[in-house]
C-alpha positions as CSV (number, residue, x, y, z in Angstrom):
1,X,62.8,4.0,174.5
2,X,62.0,6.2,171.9
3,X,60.6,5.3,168.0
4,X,62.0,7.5,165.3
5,X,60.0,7.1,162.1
6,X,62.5,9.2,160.2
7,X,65.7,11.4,159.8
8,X,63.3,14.3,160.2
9,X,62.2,13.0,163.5
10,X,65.4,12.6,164.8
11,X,67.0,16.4,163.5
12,X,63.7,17.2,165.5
13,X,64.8,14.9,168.4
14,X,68.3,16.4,168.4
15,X,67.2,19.9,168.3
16,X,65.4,19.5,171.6
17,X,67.9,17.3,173.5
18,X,70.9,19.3,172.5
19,X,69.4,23.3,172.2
20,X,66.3,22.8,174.4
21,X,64.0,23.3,171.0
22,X,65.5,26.4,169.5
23,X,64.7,26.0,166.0
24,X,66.2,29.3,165.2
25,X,69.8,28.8,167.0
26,X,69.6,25.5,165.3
27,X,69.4,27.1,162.2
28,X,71.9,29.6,162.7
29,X,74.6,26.3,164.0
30,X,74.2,24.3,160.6
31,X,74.4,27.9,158.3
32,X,70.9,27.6,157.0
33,X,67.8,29.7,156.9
34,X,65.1,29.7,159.5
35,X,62.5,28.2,157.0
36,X,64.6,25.4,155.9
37,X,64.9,24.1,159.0
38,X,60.9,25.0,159.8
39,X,60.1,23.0,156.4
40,X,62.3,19.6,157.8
41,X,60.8,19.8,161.2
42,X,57.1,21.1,160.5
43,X,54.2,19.0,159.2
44,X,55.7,19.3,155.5
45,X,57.8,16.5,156.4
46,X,60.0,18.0,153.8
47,X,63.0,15.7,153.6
48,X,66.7,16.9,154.0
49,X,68.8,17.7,151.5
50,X,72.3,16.2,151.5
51,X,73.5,19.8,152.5
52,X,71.7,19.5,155.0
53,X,72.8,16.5,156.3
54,X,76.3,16.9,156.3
55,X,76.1,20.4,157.5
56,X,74.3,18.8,160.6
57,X,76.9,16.2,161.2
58,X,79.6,18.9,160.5
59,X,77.5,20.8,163.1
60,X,77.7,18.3,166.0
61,X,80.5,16.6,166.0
62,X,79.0,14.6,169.2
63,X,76.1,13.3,167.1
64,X,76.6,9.8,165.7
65,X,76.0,9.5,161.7
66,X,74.8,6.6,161.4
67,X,72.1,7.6,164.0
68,X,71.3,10.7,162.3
69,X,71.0,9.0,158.8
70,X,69.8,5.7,159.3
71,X,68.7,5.4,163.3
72,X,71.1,2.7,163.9
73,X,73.2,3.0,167.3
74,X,73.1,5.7,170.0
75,X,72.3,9.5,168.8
76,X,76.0,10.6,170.8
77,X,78.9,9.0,170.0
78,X,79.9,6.2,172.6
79,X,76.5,5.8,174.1
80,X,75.1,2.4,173.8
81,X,72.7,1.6,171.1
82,X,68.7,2.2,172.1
83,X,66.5,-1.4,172.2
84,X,64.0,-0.5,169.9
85,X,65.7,0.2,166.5
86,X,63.9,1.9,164.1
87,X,61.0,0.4,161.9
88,X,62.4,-1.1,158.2
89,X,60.5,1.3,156.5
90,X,63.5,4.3,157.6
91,X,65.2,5.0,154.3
92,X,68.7,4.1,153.9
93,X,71.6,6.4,152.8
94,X,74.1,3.9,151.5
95,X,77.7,5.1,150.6
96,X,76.7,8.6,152.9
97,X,79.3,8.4,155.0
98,X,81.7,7.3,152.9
99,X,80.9,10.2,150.6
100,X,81.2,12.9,153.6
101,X,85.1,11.3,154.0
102,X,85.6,12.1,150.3
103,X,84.1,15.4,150.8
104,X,86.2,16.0,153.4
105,X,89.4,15.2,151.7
106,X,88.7,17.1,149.2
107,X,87.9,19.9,151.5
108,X,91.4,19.9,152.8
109,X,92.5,19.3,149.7
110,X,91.4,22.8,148.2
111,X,92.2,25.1,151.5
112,X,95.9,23.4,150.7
113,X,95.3,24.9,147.5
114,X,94.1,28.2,148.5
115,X,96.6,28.6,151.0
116,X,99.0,27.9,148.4
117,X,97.3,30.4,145.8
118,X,96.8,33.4,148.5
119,X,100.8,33.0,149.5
120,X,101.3,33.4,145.5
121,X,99.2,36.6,145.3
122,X,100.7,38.1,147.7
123,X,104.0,37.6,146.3
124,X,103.0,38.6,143.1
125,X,101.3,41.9,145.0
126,X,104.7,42.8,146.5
127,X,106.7,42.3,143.3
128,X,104.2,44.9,141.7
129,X,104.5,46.7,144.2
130,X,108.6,47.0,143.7
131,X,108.4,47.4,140.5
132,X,105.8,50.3,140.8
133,X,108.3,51.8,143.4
134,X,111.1,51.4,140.9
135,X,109.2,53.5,138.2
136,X,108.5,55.9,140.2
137,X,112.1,56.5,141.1
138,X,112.9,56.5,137.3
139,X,110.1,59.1,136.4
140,X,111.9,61.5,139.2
141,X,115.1,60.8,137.4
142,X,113.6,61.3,134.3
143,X,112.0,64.9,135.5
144,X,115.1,65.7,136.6
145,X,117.3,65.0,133.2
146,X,114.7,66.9,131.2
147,X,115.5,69.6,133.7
148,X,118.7,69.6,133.6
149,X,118.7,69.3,129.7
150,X,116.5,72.4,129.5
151,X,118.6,74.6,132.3
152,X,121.2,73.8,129.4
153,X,119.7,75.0,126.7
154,X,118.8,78.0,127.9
155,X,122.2,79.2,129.1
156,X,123.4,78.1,125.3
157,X,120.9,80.5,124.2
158,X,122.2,83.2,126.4
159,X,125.5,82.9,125.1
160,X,124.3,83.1,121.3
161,X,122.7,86.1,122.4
162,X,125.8,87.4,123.9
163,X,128.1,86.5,121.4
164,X,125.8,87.8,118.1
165,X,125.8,91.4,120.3
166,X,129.5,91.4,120.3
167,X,129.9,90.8,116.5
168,X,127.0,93.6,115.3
169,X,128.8,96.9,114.8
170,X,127.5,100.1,117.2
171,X,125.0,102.4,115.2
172,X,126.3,105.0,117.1
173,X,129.9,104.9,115.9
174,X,128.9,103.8,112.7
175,X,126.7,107.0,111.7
176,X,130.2,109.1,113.6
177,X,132.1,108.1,111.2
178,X,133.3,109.9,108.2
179,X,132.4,109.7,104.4
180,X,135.7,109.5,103.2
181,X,138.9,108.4,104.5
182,X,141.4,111.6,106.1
183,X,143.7,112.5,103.6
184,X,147.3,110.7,104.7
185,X,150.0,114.3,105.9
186,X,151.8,116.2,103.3
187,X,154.9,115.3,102.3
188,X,157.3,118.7,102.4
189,X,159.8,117.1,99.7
190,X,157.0,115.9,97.2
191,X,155.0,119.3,97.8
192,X,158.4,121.2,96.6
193,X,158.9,118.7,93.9
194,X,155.6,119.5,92.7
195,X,156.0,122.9,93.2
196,X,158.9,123.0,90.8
197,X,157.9,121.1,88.4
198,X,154.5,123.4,87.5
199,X,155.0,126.8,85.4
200,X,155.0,129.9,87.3
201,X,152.3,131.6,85.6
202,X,149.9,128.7,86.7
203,X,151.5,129.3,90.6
204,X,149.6,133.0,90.3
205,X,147.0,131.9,88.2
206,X,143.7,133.3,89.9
């Protein structure tokens, strides 16, 4: 038969039975610091925090609650209750366990939630993604439009450059040219018309 004055007795209790006194490992199990655990089990006697305590029962599934908290019952679930229960003095955590169930509810409650929440990321992440992908593939087309467009309007400035050539005159057959336009072939019948129709003293004029 062993007395327990308090819950820090019996944390103190449990880490010897269950890790052979490794205050450390014991630490590591419940996800607190060294030190917190060296506060609850040292001279301090500082008293648990409800963190504490429900890490700890989280912890060890095979220790008893009500043991823990109050030092009613067996310290491992199905054992038979001790014959020397605790003095009256041991403080009383009324409403803890229901409050863990709560917690716990609620606990499964909000992995639901963010189960629910990281499927809808990722969704949201792959319809980005596809829509990323898509303007990619209209940028390309877009490249290759302006491309095209610009291919175009080159050759249409080749061709006015062709066809303005084609219209300007040659300077070399324009300076070949003559001053005045030949004079059209004589006529034999007006030349003797003409002939006959002047005096002819003006025929021998010198």
């Amino acid at each position: 038969m062993k007395n327990f004055l308090g819950v820090n007795d019996r944390i103190l209790y449990l880490i010897d039975s269950q890790l052979g006194g490794n205050k450390k490992k014991f630490a590591e199990r419940i996800g607190f610091a060294p030190q917190v655990v060296f506060n609850i089990v040292s001279g301090r006697k500082s008293k648990p925090s409800f963190d504490v305590l429900e890490a700890i029962i989280s912890s060890f599934d095979e220790i008893s609650p009500e043991w823990l908290l109050t030092g009613k019952g067996a310290m491992l679930r199905g054992q038979s209750a001790p014959e020397v229960a605790p003095p009256p003095s041991e403080p009383a955590f009324p409403g803890f366990i229901e409050k863990i169930q709560e917690l716990s509810v609620k606990v499964g409650r909000l992995e639901a939630e963010n189960e629910h929440l990281r499927a809808a990321i990722e969704a949201k992440q792959k319809e980005i993604e596809a829509q990323q992908r898509e303007i990619e593939a209209q940028r390309r087309e877009i490249e290759a439009r302006q491309k095209e467009i610009e291919d175009k309007e080159r050759q249409i400035k080749l061709m006015r450059i062709d066809h303005l050539k084609k219209e300007e005159p040659d300077i070399h057959t324009q300076y070949l040219e003559p001053a005045h336009a030949p004079l059209p072939p004589e006529n034999p019948v007006e030349s003797a018309e003409l002939l006959k129709s002047q005096p002819q003293e003006a025929l021998f004029t010198p």
